[in-house]
N, CA and C atoms as a LAMMPS dump frame, in Angstrom:
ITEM: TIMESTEP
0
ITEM: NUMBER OF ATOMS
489
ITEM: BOX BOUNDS ff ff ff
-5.0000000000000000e+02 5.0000000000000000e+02
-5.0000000000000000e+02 5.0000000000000000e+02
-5.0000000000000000e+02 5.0000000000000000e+02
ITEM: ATOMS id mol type element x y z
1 1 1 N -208.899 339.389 98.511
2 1 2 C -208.582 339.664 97.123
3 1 3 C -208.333 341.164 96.9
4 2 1 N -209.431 341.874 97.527
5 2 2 C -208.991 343.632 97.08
6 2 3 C -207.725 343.808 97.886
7 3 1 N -207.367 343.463 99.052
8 3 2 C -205.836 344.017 99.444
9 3 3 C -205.109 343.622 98.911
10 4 1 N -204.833 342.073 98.294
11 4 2 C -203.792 341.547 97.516
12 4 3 C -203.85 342.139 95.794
13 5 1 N -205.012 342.659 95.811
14 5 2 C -204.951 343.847 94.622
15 5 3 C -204.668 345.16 94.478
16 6 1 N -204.92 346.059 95.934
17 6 2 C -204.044 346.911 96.711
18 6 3 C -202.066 346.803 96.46
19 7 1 N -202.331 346.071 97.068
20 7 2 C -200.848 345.201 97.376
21 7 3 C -200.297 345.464 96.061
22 8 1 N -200.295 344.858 95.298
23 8 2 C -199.696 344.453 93.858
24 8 3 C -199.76 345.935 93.207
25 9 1 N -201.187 346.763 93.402
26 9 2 C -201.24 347.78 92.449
27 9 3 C -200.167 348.884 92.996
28 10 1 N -199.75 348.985 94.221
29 10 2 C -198.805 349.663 95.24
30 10 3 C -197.156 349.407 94.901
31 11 1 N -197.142 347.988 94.785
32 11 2 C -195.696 347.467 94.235
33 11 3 C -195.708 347.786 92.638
34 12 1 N -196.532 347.432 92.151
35 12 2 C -196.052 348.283 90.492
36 12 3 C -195.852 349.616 90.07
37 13 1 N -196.715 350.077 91.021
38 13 2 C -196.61 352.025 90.686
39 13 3 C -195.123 352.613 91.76
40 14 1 N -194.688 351.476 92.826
41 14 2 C -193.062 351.677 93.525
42 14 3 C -192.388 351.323 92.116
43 15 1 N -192.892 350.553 91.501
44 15 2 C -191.444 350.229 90.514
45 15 3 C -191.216 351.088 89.218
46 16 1 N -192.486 351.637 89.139
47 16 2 C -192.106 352.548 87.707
48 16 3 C -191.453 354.025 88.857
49 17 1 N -191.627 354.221 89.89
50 17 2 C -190.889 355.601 90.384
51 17 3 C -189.867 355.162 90.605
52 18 1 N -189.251 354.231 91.003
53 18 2 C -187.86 353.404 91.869
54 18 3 C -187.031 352.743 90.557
55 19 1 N -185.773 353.389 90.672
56 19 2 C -184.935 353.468 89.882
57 19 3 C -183.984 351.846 89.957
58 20 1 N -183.811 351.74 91.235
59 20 2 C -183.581 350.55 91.891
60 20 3 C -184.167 349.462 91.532
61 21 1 N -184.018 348.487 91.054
62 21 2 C -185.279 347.337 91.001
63 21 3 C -184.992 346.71 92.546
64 22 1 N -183.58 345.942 93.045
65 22 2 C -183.473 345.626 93.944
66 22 3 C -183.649 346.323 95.251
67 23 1 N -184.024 347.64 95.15
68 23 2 C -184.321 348.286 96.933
69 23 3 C -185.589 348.124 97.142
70 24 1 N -185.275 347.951 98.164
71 24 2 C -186.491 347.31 99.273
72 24 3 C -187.462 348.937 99.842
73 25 1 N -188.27 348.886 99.959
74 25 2 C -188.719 350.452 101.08
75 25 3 C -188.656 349.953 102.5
76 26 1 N -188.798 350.974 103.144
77 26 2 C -188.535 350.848 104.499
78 26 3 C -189.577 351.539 105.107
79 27 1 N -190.166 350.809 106.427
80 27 2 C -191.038 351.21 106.616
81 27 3 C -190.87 352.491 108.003
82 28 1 N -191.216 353.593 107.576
83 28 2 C -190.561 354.856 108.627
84 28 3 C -191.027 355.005 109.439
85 29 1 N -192.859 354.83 109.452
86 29 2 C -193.603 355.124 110.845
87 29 3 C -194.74 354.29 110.557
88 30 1 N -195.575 353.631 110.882
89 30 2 C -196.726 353.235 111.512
90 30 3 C -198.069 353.647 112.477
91 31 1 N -199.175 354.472 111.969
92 31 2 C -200.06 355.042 112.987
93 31 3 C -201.157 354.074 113.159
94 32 1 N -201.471 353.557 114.385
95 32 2 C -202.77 352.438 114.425
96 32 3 C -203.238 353.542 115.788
97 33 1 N -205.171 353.616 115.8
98 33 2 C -205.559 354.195 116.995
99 33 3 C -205.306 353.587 118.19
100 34 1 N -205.578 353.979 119.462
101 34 2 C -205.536 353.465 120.288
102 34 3 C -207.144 353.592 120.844
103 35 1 N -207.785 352.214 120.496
104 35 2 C -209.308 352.07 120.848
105 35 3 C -208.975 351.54 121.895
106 36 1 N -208.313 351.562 122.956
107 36 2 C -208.651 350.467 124.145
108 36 3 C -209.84 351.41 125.305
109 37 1 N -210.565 350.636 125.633
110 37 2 C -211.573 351.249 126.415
111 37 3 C -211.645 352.165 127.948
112 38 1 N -210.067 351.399 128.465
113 38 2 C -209.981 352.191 129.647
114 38 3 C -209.728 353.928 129.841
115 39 1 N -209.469 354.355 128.109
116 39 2 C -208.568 355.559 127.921
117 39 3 C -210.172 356.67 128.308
118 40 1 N -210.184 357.544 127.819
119 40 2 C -211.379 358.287 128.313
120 40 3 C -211.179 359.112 126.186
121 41 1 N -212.592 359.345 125.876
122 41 2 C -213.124 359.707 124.491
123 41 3 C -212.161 360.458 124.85
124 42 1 N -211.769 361.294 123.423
125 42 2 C -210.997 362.195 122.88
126 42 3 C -212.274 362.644 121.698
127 43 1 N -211.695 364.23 120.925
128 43 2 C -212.069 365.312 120.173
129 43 3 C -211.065 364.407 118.976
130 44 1 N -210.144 364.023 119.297
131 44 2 C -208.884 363.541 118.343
132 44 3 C -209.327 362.053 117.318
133 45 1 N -209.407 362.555 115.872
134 45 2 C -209.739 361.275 115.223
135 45 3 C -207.887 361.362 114.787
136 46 1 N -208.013 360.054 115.265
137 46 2 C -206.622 359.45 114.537
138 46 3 C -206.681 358.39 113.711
139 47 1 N -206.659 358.587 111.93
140 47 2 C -206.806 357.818 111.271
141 47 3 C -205.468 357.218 110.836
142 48 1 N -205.436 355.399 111.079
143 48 2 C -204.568 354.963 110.721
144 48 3 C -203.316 354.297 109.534
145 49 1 N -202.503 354.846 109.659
146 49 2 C -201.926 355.029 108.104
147 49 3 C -200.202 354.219 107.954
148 50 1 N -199.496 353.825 107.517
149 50 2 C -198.243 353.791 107.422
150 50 3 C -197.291 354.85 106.4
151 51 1 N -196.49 354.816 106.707
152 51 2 C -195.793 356.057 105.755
153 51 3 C -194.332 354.892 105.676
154 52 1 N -193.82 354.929 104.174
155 52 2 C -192.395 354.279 103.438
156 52 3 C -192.149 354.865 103.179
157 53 1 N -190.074 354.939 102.82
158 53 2 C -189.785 354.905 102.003
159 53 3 C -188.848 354.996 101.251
160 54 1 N -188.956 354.627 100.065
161 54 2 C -187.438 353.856 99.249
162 54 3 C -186.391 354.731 99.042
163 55 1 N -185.024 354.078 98.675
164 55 2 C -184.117 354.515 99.107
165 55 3 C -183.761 355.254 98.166
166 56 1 N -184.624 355.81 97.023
167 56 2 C -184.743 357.144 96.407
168 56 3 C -185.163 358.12 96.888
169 57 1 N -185.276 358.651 98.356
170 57 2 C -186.031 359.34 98.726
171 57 3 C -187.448 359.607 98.258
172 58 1 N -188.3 358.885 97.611
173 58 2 C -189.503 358.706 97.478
174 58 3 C -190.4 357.965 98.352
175 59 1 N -191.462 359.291 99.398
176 59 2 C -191.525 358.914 100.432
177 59 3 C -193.617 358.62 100.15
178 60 1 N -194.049 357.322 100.94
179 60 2 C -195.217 357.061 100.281
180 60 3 C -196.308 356.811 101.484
181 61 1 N -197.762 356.629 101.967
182 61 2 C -198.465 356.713 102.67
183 61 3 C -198.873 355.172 102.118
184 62 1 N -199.632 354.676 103.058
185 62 2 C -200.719 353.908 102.815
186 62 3 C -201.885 353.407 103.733
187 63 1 N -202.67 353.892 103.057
188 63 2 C -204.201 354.017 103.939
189 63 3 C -205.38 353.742 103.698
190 64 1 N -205.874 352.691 104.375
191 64 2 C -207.273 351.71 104.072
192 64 3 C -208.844 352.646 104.265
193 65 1 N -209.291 352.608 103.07
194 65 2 C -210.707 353.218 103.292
195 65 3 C -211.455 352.022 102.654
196 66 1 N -212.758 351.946 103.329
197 66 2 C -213.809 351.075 102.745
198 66 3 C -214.517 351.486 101.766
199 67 1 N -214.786 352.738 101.772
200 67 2 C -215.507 353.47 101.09
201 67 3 C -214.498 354.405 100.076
202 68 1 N -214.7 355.021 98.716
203 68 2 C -215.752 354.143 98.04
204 68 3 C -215.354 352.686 97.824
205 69 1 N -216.119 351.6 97.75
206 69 2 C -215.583 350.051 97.323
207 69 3 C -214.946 349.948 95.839
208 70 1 N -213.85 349.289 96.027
209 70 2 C -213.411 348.962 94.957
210 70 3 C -212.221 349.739 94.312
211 71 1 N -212.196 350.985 95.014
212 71 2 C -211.474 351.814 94.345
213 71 3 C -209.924 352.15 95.536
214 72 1 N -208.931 352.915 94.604
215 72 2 C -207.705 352.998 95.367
216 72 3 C -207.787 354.628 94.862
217 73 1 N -206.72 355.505 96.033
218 73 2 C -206.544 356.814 95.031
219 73 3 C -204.729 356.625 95.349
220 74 1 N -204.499 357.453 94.353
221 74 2 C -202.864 357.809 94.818
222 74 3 C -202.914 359.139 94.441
223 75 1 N -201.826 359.571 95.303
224 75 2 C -201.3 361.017 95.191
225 75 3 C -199.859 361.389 94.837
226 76 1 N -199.43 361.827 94.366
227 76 2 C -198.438 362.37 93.838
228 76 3 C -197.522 363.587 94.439
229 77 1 N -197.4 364.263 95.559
230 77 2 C -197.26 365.483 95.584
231 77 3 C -195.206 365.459 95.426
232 78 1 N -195.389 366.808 94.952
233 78 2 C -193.901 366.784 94.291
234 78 3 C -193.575 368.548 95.298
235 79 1 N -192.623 368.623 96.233
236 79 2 C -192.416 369.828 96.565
237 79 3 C -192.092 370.54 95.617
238 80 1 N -191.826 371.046 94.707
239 80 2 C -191.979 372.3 93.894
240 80 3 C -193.054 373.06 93.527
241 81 1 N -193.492 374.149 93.791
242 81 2 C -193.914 374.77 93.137
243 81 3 C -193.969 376.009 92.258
244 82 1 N -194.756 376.945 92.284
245 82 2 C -194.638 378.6 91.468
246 82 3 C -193.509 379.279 92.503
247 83 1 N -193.189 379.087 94.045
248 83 2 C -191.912 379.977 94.741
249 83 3 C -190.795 379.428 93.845
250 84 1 N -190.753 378.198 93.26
251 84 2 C -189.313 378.456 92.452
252 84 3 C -188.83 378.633 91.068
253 85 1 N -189.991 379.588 90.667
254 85 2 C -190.019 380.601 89.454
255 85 3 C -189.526 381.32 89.331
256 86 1 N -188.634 382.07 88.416
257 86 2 C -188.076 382.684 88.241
258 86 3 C -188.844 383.556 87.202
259 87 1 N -188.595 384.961 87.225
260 87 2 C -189.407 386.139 86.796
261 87 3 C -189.431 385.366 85.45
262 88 1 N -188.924 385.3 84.773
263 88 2 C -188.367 385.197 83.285
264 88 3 C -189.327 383.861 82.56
265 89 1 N -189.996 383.368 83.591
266 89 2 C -190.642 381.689 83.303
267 89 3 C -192.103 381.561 84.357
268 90 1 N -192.445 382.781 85.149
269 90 2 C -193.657 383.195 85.501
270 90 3 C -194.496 381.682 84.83
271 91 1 N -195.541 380.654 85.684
272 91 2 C -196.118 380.009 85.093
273 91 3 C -196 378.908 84.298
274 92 1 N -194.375 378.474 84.85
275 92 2 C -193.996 376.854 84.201
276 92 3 C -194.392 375.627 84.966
277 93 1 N -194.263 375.919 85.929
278 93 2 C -195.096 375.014 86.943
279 93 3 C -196.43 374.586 86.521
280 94 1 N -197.049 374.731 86.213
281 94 2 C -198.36 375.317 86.527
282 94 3 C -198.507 374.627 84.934
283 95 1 N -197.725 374.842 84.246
284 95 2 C -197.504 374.346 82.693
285 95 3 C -197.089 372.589 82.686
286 96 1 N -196.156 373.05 83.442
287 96 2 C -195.767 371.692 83.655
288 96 3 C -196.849 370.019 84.205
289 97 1 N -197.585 370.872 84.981
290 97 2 C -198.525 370.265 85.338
291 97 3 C -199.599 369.591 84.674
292 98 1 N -199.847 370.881 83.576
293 98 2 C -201.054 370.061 82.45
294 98 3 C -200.378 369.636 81.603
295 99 1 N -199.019 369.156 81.554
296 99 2 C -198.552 368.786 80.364
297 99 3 C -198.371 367.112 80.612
298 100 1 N -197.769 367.223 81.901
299 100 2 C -198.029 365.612 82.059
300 100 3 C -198.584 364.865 82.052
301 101 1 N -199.789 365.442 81.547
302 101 2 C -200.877 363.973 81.501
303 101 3 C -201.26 363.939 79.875
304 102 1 N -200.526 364.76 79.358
305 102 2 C -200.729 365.027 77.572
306 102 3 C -200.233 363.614 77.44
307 103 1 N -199.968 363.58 75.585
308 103 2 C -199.76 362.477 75.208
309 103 3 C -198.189 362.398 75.697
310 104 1 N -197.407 360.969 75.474
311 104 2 C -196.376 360.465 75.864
312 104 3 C -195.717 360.446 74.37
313 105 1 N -194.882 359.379 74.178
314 105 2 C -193.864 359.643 73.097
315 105 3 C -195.148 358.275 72.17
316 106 1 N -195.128 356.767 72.971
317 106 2 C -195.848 356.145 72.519
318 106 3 C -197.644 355.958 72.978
319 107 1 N -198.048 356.782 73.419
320 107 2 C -199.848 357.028 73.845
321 107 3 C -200.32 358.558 73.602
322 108 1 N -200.665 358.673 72.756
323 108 2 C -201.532 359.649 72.408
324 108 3 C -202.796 360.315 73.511
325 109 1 N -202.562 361.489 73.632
326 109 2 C -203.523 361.87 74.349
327 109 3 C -205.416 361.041 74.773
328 110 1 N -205.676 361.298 73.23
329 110 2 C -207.146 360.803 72.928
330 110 3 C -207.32 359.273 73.16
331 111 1 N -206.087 358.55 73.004
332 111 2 C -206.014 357.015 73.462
333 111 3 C -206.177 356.921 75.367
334 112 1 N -205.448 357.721 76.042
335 112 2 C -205.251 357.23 77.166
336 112 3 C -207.033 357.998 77.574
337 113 1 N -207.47 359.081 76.866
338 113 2 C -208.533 359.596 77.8
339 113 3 C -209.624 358.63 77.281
340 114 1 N -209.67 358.028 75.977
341 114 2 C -210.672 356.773 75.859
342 114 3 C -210.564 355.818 76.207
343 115 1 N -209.403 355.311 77.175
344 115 2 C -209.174 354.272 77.89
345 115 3 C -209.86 354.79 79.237
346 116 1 N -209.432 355.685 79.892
347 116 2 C -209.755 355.955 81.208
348 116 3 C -211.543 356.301 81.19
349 117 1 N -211.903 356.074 80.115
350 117 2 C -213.625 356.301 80.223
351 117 3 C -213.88 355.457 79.834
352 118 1 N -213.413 354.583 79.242
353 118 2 C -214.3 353.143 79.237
354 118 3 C -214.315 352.511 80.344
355 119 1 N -213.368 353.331 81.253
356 119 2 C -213.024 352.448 82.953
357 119 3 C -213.884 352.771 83.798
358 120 1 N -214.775 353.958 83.348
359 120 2 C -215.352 354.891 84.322
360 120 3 C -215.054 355.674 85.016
361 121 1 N -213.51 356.286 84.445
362 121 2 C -213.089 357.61 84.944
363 121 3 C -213.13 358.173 84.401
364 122 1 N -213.12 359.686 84.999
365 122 2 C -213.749 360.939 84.342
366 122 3 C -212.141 361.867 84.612
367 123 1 N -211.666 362.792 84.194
368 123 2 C -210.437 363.617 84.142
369 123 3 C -211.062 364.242 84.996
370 124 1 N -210.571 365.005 85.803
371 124 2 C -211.455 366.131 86.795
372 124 3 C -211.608 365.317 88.574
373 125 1 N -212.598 364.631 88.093
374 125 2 C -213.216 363.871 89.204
375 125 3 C -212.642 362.782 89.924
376 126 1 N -211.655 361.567 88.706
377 126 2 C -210.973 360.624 88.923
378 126 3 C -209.786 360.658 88.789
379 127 1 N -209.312 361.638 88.461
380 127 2 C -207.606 362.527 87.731
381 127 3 C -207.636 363.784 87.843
382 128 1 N -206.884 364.35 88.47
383 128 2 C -206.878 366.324 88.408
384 128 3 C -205.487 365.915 89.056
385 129 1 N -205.126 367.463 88.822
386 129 2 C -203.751 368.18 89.353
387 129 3 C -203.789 369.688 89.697
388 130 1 N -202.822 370.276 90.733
389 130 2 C -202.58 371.386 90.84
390 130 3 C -201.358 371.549 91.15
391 131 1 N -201.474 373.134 91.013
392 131 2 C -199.881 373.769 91.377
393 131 3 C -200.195 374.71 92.297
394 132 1 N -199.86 374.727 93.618
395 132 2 C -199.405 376.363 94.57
396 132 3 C -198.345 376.464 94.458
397 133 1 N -198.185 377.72 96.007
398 133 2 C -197.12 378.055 96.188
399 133 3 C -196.202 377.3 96.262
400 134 1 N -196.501 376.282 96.667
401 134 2 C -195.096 374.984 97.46
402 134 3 C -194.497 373.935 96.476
403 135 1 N -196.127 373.488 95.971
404 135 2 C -196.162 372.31 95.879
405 135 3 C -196.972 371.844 94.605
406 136 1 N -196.62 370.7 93.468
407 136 2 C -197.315 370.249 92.573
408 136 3 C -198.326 369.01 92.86
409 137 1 N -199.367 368.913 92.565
410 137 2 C -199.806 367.437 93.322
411 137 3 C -200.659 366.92 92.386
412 138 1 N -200.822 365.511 92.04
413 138 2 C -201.057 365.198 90.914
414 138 3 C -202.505 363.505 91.86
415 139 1 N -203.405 363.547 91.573
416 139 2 C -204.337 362.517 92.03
417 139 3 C -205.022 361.664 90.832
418 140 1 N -204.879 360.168 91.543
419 140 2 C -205.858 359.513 90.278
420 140 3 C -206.171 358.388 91.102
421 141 1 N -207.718 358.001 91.265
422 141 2 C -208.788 357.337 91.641
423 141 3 C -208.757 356.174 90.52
424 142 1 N -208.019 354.505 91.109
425 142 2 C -208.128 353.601 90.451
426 142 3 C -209.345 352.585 90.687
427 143 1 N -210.313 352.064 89.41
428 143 2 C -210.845 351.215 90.087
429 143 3 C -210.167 349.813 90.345
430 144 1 N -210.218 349.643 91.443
431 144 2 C -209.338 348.275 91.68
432 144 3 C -210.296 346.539 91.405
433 145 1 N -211.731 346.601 90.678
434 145 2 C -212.301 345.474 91.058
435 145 3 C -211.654 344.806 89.62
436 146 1 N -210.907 345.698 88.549
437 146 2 C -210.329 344.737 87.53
438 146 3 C -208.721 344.658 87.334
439 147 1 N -208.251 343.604 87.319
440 147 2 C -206.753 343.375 87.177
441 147 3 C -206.122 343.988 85.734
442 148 1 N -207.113 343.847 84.506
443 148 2 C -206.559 344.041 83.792
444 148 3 C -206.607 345.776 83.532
445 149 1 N -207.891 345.909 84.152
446 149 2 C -207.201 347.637 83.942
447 149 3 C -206.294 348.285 84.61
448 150 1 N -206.407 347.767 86.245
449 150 2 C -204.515 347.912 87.091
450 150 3 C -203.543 347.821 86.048
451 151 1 N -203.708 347.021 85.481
452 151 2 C -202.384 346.71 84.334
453 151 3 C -202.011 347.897 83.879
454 152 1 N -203.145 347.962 82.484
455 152 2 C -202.858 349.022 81.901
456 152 3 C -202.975 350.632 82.249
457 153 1 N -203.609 350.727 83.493
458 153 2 C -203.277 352.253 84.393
459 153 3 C -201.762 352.757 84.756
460 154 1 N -201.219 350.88 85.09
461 154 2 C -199.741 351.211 85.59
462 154 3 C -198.841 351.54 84.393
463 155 1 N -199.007 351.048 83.48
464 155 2 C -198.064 350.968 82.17
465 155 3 C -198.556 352.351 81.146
466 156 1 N -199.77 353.066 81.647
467 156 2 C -199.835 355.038 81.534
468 156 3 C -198.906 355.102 82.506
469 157 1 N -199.022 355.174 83.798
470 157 2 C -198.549 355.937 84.785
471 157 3 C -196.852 355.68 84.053
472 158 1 N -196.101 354.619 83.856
473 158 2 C -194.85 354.294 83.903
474 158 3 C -194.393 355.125 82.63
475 159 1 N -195.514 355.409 81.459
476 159 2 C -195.381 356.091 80.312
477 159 3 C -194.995 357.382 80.893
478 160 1 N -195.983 358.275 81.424
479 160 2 C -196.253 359.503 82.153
480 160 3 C -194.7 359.937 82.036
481 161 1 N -193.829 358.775 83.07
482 161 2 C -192.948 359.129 83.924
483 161 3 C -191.515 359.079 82.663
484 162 1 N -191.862 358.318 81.81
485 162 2 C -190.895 358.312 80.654
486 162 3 C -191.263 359.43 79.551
487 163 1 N -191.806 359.804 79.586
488 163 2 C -192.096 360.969 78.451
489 163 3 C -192.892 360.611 77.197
């Protein structure tokens, strides 16, 4: 049940970024360890992951932890950062960043942050963002043991992305 809730919560948050309804992702690489016993220990943890992705160039990971139970995180990272500032706008990035999680056109700020605490997320801890030099990166810790709040996490996130 939690992977087929994985699963589903993975395909809805592809469809609010994917412009496409009909493209498929593609799967680019595949990392599984190699536990076979004859090899001799290694220093090397190789944790296993797959990497997609759709034919928007939106490129995505996916990677099984047990711990904590119940929960999924996603990440966001967007290559831009403060290097492609221009003197004149010093600190839009960086602006840009706390602005996206403000209110939308139809969700009000104070609505989505009293939703996300009745869920038992906290802004900070279960949601944060930053900006460097490179790069913007945006994280949010879903709990996955209820369907109906997947729901309505995805339909913020799809807001987010519409303004």
């Amino acid at each position: 049940m939690k992977k087929f809730l994985l699963s589903a919560l993975i395909l809805l948050l592809i469809s609010v970024f994917n412009n496409r309804s009909s493209a498929q992702p593609i799967l680019v690489e595949k990392v599984v360890p190699n536990l076979s016993q004859t090899e001799p220990a290694t220093n090397n943890l190789v944790i296993p992951y797959e990497k997609w992705k759709l034919p928007n160039g939106l490129t995505y990971f996916i990677r099984a932890n047990k711990k904590p139970e119940n929960r999924a995180q996603f990440h966001l990272v967007v290559n831009a950062g403060f290097i492609f500032e221009l003197e004149k706008i010093l600190g839009l990035a960086h602006f840009l960043e706390h602005i996206t999680f403000n209110s939308t056109k139809n969700l009000h700020k104070i609505k989505i942050v009293n939703f996300l605490e009745r869920t038992g997320m906290q802004f900070g801890a279960d949601l944060n963002a930053y900006t460097s030099f490179d790069e913007t990166a945006y994280r949010l810790e879903v709990p996955m043991d209820k369907p109906e709040v997947v729901k309505q996490l995805v339909s913020i996130v799809r807001a987010f992305k519409k303004g």
